[in-house]
N, C-alpha and C positions, 0 to 999 in steps of 0.2 A: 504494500500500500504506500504512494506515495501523498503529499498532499497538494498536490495538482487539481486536486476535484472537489466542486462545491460541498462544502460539509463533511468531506473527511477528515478524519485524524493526521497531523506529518508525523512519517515513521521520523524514527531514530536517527537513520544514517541523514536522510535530509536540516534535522537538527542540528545535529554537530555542524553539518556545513554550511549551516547557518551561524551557529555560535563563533566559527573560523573564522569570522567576518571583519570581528570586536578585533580592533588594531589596525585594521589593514588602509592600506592606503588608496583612497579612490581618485584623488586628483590628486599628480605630482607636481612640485612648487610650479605658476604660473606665475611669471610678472604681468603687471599690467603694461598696457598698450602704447600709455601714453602718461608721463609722470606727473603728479602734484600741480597743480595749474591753477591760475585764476581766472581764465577764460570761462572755466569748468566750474567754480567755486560761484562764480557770478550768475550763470545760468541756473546752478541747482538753488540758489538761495531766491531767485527772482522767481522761480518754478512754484518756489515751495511759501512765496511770501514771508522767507524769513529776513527783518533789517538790521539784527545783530549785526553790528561796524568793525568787529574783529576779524569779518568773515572777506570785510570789502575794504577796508580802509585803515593803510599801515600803521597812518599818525595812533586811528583810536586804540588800534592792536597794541604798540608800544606803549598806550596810557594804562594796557592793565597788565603791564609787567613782562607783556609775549614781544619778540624779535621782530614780530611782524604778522600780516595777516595769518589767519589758518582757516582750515578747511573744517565744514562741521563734520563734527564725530560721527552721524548716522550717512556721511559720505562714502566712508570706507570699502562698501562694495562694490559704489558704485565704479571704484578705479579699475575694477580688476573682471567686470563684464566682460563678454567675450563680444557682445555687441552682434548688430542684425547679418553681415556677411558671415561671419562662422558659426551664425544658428544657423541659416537657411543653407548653408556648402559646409558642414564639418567636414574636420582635418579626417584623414583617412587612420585608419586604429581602432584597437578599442585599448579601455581602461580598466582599473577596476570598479569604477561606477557601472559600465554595461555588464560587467560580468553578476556585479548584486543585483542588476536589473532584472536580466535574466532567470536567476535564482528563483529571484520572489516570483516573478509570470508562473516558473514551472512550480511553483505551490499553491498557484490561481491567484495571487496577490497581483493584479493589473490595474487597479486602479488606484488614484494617487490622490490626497490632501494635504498641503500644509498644516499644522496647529499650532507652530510658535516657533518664535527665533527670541535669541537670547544673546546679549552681545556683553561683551567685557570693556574698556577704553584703557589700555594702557599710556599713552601719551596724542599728544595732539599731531594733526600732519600736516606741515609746511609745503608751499610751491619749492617743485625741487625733488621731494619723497619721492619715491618711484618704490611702487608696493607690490608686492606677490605675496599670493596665497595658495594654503594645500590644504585637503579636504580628508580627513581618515573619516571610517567609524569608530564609533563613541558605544554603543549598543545597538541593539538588533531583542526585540521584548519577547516572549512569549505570544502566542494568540489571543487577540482579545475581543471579545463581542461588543460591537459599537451600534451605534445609530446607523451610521452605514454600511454595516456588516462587518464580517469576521477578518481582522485584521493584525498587522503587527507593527509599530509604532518602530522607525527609523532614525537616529540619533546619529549627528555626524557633529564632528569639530572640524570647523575651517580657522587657523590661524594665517591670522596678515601680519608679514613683516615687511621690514624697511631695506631697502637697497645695502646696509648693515648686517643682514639678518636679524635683526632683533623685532620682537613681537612686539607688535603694536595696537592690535585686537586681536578677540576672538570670538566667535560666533558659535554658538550652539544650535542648530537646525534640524527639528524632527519634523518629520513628516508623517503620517499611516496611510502605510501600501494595504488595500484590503482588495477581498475580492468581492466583487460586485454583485447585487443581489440578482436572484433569478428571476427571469421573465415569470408574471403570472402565467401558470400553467392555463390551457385551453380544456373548458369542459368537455366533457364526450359527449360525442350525440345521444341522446334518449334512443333505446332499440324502438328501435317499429314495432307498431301493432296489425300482426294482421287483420285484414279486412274480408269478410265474406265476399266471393263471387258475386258480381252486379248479377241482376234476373235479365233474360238473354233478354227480354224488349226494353232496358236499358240503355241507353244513350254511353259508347263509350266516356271516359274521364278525357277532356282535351291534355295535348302536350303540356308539361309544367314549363313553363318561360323562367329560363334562366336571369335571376337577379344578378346584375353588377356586384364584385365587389364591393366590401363598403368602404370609402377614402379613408387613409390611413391617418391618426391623432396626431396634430400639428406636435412639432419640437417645442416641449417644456422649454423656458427661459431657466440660465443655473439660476439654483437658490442661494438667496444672500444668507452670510455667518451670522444667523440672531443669535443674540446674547441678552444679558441681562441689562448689558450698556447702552444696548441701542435697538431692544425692542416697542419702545416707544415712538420710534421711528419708524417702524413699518406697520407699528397696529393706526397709529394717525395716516400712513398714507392709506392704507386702507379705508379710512373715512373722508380721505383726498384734501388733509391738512397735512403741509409741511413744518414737522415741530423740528424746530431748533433747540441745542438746551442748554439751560442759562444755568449762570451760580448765582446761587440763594444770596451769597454771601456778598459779593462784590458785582455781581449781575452783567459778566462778563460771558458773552456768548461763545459757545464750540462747538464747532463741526471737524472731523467723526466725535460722535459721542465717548465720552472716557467717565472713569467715576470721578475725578478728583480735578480739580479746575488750576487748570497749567499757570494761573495767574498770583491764587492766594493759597492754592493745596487745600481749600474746603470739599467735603465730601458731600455737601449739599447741594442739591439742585433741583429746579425748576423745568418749564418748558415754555415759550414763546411763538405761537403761529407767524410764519413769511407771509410778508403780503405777497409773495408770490411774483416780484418784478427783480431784474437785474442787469446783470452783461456777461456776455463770454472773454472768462479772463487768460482762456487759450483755448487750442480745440486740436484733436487731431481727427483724419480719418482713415479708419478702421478698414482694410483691403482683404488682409491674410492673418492667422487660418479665420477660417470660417466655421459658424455655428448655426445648423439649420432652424434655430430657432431666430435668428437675424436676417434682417433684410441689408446686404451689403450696394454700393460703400457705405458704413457706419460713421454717422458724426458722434462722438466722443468728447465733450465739452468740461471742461473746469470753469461753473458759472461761478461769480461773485452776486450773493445774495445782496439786494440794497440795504441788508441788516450787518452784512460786511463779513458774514462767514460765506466760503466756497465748497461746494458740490458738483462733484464728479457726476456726469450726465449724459443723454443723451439728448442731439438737438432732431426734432421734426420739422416738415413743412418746410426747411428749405435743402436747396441743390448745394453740396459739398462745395462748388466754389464759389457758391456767394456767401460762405460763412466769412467774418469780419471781425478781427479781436474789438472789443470793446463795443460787439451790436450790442443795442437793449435785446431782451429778452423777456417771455412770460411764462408763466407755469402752466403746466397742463400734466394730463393724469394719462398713464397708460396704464389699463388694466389687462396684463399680461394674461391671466387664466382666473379661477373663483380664489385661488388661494396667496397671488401674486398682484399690487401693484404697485408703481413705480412714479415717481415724479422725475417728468420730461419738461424739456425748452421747447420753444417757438419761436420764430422772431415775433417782437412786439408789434404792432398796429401803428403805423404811423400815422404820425394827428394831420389831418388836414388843415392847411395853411390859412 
């Protein structure tokens, strides 16, 4: 028996080589592409609306004691991406990444979730740092019965060092490979009942007319990560109010929802309906891969609420190249299915002159 198969037990020997795992090296050191920059520093902080002046401007950096500008801390992976040409053409090979890939498929574990990342910050990083990073396993869990089915929770360490070798963070990244639930099974047809002989002056039964197919159930939209932080947020869209949530205490507003308010660290909070108007404060559009539950090209927006929090969205109603950073924008409601909906953009109405 191996455990390749829905709802079996994994023998023994696939164990072990599974437990083999714990140490081993799945990415070997990578530098990044392109070293420590402020090209780079400037973009992610203007991306992210962060105005922290240590991140952009040397004078304020020196005023708090640093050499000079640095890069924020939750930057650090993004040096060491391998970026869109070596996703869509990887390097020819394999690693040991494909070989655990592998592994788990052959014990039906083919489907994949992140649950958390967990980062260390040993020093800050300067223009100049040129960072690489290596990825081992950490553990490899037991089987375990989830929400989404029978799974094993995957723990890796990725340390980044510095053109030095010296570590400079470290990330903790699990994900659960499980295996994917079964289709509902098809009931069996009810056996027939025989029927007595028609009496010969009887009108034979005409032909049965062959029914069509029935069309096949559109593509589910994925389901968003509810939590306890931000279920608030989709039982109000469900009533087609967009709540933002405030703190009790200093009545400072946040978007994505979190318990603890980044401003005073109070664990109180409130909620505040959007009037529902804004701008798009970037946008991409959406090409490749594709999800048959999307209708492509996909506009992909980061509106600014006129409450001054931003929401990752989608825009309607217009053609990908007439989207325009800073159009107005309005709210509207896509109700995806009875158990799904979502607050979408428009462009606004313009007032007649």
């Amino acid at each position: 028996m191996t455990g390749r198969h829905q709802g079996t037990t994994p023998d023994r020997a696939y164990e072990e080589r599974l437990r083999a795992f714990a140490g081993r090296e799945l990415r070997a050191v990578t530098p990044a592409q392109d070293p420590v920059n402020q090209p780079m520093i400037r973009h992610w902080t203007e991306a992210m609306g962060d105005t922290n002046p240590v991140y952009t401007d040397a004078e304020a950096a020196r005023a708090t004691g640093r050499a000079g500008v640095v890069a924020p801390a939750s930057m650090v992976q993004a040096w060491t991406m391998r970026g869109y040409a070596a996703t869509v053409a990887p390097a020819a090979g394999r690693d040991g990444f494909d070989e655990l890939v592998d592994l788990l498929d052959e014990g039906g574990y083919t489907s994949v979730v992140a649950t958390d990342s967990e980062f260390t910050f040993l020093r800050e990083l300067a223009p100049g740092d040129h960072v690489a990073v290596r990825e081992t396993v950490e553990s490899i869990s037991a089987e375990k019965r989830t929400g989404l089915g029978t799974g094993r929770f995957v723990t890796t360490l990725k340390r980044y060092t510095d053109q030095h070798g010296e570590t400079v963070a470290t990330q903790r990244w699990r994900t659960l490979r499980f295996r994917p639930a079964p289709e509902p099974s098809a009931k069996p047809d009810p056996e027939p009942t025989a029927k007595p002989d028609p009496e010969p002056t009887a009108k034979p039964d005409p032909e049965p007319t062959a029914k069509p197919d029935p069309a096949p159930a559109p593509a589910l939209r994925p389901r968003p990560a509810v939590n306890r932080d931000n279920a608030f947020f989709f039982d109000g869209a469900k009533r087609h109010r967009l709540l933002i949530q405030r703190c009790a205490a200093c009545s400072a507003l946040r978007h994505p929802p979190g318990p603890c308010c980044p401003e005073c660290n109070s664990l109180e909070w409130d909620t505040v309906e959007a009037s529902g108007r804004g701008h798009v404060h970037s946008y991409v559009v959406n090409h490749h891969p594709r999800h048959p539950a999307f209708d492509y090209p996909l506009v992909v927006a980061v509106v600014e609420l006129a409450e001054g929090t931003r929401l990752i969205t989608n825009l309607t109603g217009i053609a990908p190249e007439d989207v325009a950073i800073d159009m107005p924008v309005v709210l509207d409601w896509l109700d995806a299915d009875p158990d799904l909906t979502l607050p979408v953009f428009r462009p606004a109405p313009t007032e007649a002159p």
